[in-house]
C-alpha positions in Angstrom: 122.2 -118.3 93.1 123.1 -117.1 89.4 119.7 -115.7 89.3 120.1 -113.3 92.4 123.6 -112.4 91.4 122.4 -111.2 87.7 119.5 -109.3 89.8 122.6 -107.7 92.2 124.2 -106.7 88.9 121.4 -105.5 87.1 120.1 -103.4 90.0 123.5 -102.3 90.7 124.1 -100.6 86.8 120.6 -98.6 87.6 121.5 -97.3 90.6 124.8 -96.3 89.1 123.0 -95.3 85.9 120.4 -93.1 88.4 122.3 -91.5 90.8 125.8 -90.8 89.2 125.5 -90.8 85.2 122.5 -89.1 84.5 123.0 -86.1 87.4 126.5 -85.7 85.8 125.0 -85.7 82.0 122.3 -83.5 83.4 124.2 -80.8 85.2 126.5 -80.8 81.6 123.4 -80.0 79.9 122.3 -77.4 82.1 125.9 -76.6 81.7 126.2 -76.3 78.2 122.5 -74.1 77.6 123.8 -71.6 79.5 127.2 -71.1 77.5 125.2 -71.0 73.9 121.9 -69.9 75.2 122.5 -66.9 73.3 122.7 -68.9 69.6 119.9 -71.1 70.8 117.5 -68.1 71.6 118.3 -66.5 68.1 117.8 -69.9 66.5 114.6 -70.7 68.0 113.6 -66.5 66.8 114.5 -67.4 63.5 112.5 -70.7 63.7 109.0 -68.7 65.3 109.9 -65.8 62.7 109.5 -68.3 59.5 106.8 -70.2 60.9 104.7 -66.7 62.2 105.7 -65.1 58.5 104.3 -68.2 56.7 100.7 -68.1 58.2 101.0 -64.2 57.9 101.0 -65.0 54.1 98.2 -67.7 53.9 96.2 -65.8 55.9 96.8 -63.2 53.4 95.3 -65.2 50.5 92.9 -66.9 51.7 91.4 -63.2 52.3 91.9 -62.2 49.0 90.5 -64.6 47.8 87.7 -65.0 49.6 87.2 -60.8 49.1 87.5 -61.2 45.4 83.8 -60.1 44.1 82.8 -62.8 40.8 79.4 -62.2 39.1 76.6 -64.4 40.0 76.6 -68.2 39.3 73.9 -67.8 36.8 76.4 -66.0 34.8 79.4 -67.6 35.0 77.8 -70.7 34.1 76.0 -68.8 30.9 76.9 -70.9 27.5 79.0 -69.3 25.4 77.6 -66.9 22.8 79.1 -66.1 19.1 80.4 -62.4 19.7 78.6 -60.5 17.7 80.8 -57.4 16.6 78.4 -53.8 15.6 78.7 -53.0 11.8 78.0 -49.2 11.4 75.5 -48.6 9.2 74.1 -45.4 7.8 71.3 -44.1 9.0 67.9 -44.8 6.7 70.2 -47.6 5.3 68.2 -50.2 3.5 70.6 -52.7 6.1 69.5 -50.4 9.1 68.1 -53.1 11.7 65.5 -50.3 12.9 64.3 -49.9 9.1 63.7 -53.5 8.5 62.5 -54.6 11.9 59.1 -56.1 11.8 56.1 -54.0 13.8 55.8 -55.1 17.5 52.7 -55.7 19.0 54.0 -53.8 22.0 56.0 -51.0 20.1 57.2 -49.3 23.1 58.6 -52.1 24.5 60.3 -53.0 21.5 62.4 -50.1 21.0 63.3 -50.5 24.8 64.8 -53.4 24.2 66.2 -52.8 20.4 68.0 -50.0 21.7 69.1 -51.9 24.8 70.6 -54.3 22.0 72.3 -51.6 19.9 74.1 -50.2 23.2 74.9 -54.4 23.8 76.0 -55.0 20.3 78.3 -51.6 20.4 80.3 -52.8 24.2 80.9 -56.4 22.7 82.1 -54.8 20.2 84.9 -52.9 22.2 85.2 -55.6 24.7 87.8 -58.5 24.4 86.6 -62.0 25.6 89.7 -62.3 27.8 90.7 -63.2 31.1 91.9 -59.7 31.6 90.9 -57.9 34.3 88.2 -55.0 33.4 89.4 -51.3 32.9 88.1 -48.7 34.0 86.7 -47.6 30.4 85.3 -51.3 30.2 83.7 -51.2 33.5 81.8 -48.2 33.0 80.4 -49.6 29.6 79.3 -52.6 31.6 77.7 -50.4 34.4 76.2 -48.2 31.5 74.3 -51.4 30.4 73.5 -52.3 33.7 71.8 -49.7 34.6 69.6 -49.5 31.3 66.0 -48.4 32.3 63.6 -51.1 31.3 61.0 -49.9 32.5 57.9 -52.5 33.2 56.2 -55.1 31.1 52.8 -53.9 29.1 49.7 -54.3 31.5 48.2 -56.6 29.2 51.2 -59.3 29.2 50.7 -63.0 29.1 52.8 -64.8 32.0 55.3 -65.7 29.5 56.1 -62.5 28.4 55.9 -61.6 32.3 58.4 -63.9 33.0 61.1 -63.2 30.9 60.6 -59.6 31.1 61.5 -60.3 35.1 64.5 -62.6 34.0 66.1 -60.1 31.7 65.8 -57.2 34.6 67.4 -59.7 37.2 70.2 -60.0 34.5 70.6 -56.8 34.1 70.8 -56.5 38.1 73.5 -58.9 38.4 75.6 -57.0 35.7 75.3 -54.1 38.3 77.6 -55.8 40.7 80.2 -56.0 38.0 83.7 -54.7 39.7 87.2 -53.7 38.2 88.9 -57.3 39.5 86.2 -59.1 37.0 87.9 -60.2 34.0 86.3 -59.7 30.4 85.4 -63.0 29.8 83.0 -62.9 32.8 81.6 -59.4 31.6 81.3 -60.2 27.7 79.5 -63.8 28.6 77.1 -61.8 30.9 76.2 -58.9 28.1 75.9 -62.1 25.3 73.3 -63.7 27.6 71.6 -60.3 28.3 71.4 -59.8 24.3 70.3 -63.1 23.6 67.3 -62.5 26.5 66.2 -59.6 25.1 66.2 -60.9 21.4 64.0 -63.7 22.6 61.6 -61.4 24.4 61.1 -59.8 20.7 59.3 -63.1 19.8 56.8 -64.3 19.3 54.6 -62.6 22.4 55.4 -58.9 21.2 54.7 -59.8 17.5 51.6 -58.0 16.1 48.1 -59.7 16.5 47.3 -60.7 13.1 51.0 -62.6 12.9 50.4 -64.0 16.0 46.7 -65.2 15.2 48.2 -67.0 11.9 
C-alpha cells in the first residue's frame, strides 16, 4: 500500500514536471531568444570572428615557416671553422701565399682552387658570423663564390682526388641556393667548409711526383 502510494506520487511529480513545468520553461526560453537574439547573434560573431582570426594566423606561420629556404643539412651541420680574416699583402711580398706556395703536381688545378681560396678568404673576411639575415651585398659575395668555375678534375686523377674534387663542386652547388632570409652564420660556416675542402684537395694527391714518391 505505502509502496503504490509513493509510485502515485512519484509518477504524479513527472507528469507534472512533463506536461506543465518544462512547456512553460520552454516557451520562456523561446521567449526570451527572441527579445536578445540580437546581442546573442553579435556575441556568437564575435566568438566565430576570434576563433576564424586565430587559425588565420597559424595558418600564416606554419607557411612561413615551412617556405623559409635553409641551406642543405650537410651544411648546417658543418663543424665550426676558425674564421680566417685576409691580410693584404703586397704583391711579390716575400709573405705572398702565391710566392711561397709549393709547385703542384697538377698546376692548373692548383691555381683554380688557390684563387678560389683568395676570393673565400676575402668574403669571410667581410662577412659576420651572425644570426643576421644576409644583405644584399653579402648575398651576392656568396653567389659570386658559388658560382666559381671549377672546371674538371685532371684526366689522370686517382679516385681520391676524383672524389673530393666531386664533393667540393657539390658544395659549391649547395652555396648556390643561398637566399636573402639565410642568416650569416649559415653562409660563413658553408664558405669555411668550402675553404677547408679545397685546402685539403691541395694535398698530398696534387703534390709533385718526386715529393709524392718520398
Amino acid at each position: 500500500m505505502r509502496i503504490d502510494f509513493h509510485i502515485s506520487a512519484l509518477w504524479s511529480w513527472l507528469n507534472f514536471l512533463a506536461f506543465t513545468v518544462l512547456p512553460i520553461a520552454f516557451r520562456e526560453l523561446l521567449h526570451w531568444l527572441y527579445e536578445w537574439q540580437i546581442l546573442l547573434t553579435g556575441v556568437l560573431a564575435l566568438i566565430a570572428a576570434r576563433i576564424w582570426g586565430r587559425s588565420v594566423v597559424r595558418a600564416a606561420r606554419i607557411a612561413a615557416r615551412a617556405k623559409q629556404p635553409t641551406l642543405s643539412e650537410p651544411v648546417r651541420k658543418s663543424p665550426a671553422v676558425p674564421k680566417v680574416v685576409p691580410v693584404p699583402l703586397a704583391a711579390g711580398s716575400a709573405a705572398d701565399p702565391r710566392q711561397r706556395r709549393a709547385p703542384s703536381r697538377y698546376p692548373e688545378l692548383a691555381d683554380r682552387l688557390f684563387t678560389l681560396r683568395e676570393q673565400i678568404r676575402a668574403t669571410l673576411g667581410r662577412l659576420p658570423c651572425t644570426d643576421e639575415v644576409l644583405s644584399p651585398e653579402r648575398l651576392a659575395d656568396c653567389r659570386r663564390i658559388a658560382d666559381y668555375q671549377l672546371g674538371k678534375p685532371p684526366a689522370d686523377a686517382s679516385k681520391l682526388l676524383a672524389h673530393r674534387f666531386d664533393v667540393l663542386r657539390s658544395e659549391l652547388s649547395a652555396l648556390a641556393a643561398v637566399r636573402d632570409t639565410d642568416t650569416c652564420r649559415n653562409a660563413w660556416e658553408a664558405l669555411a667548409r668550402i675553404n677547408v675542402d679545397a685546402r685539403d684537395l691541395l694535398g698530398p694527391e696534387t703534390a709533385p711526383a718526386k715529393t709524392a714518391a718520398k
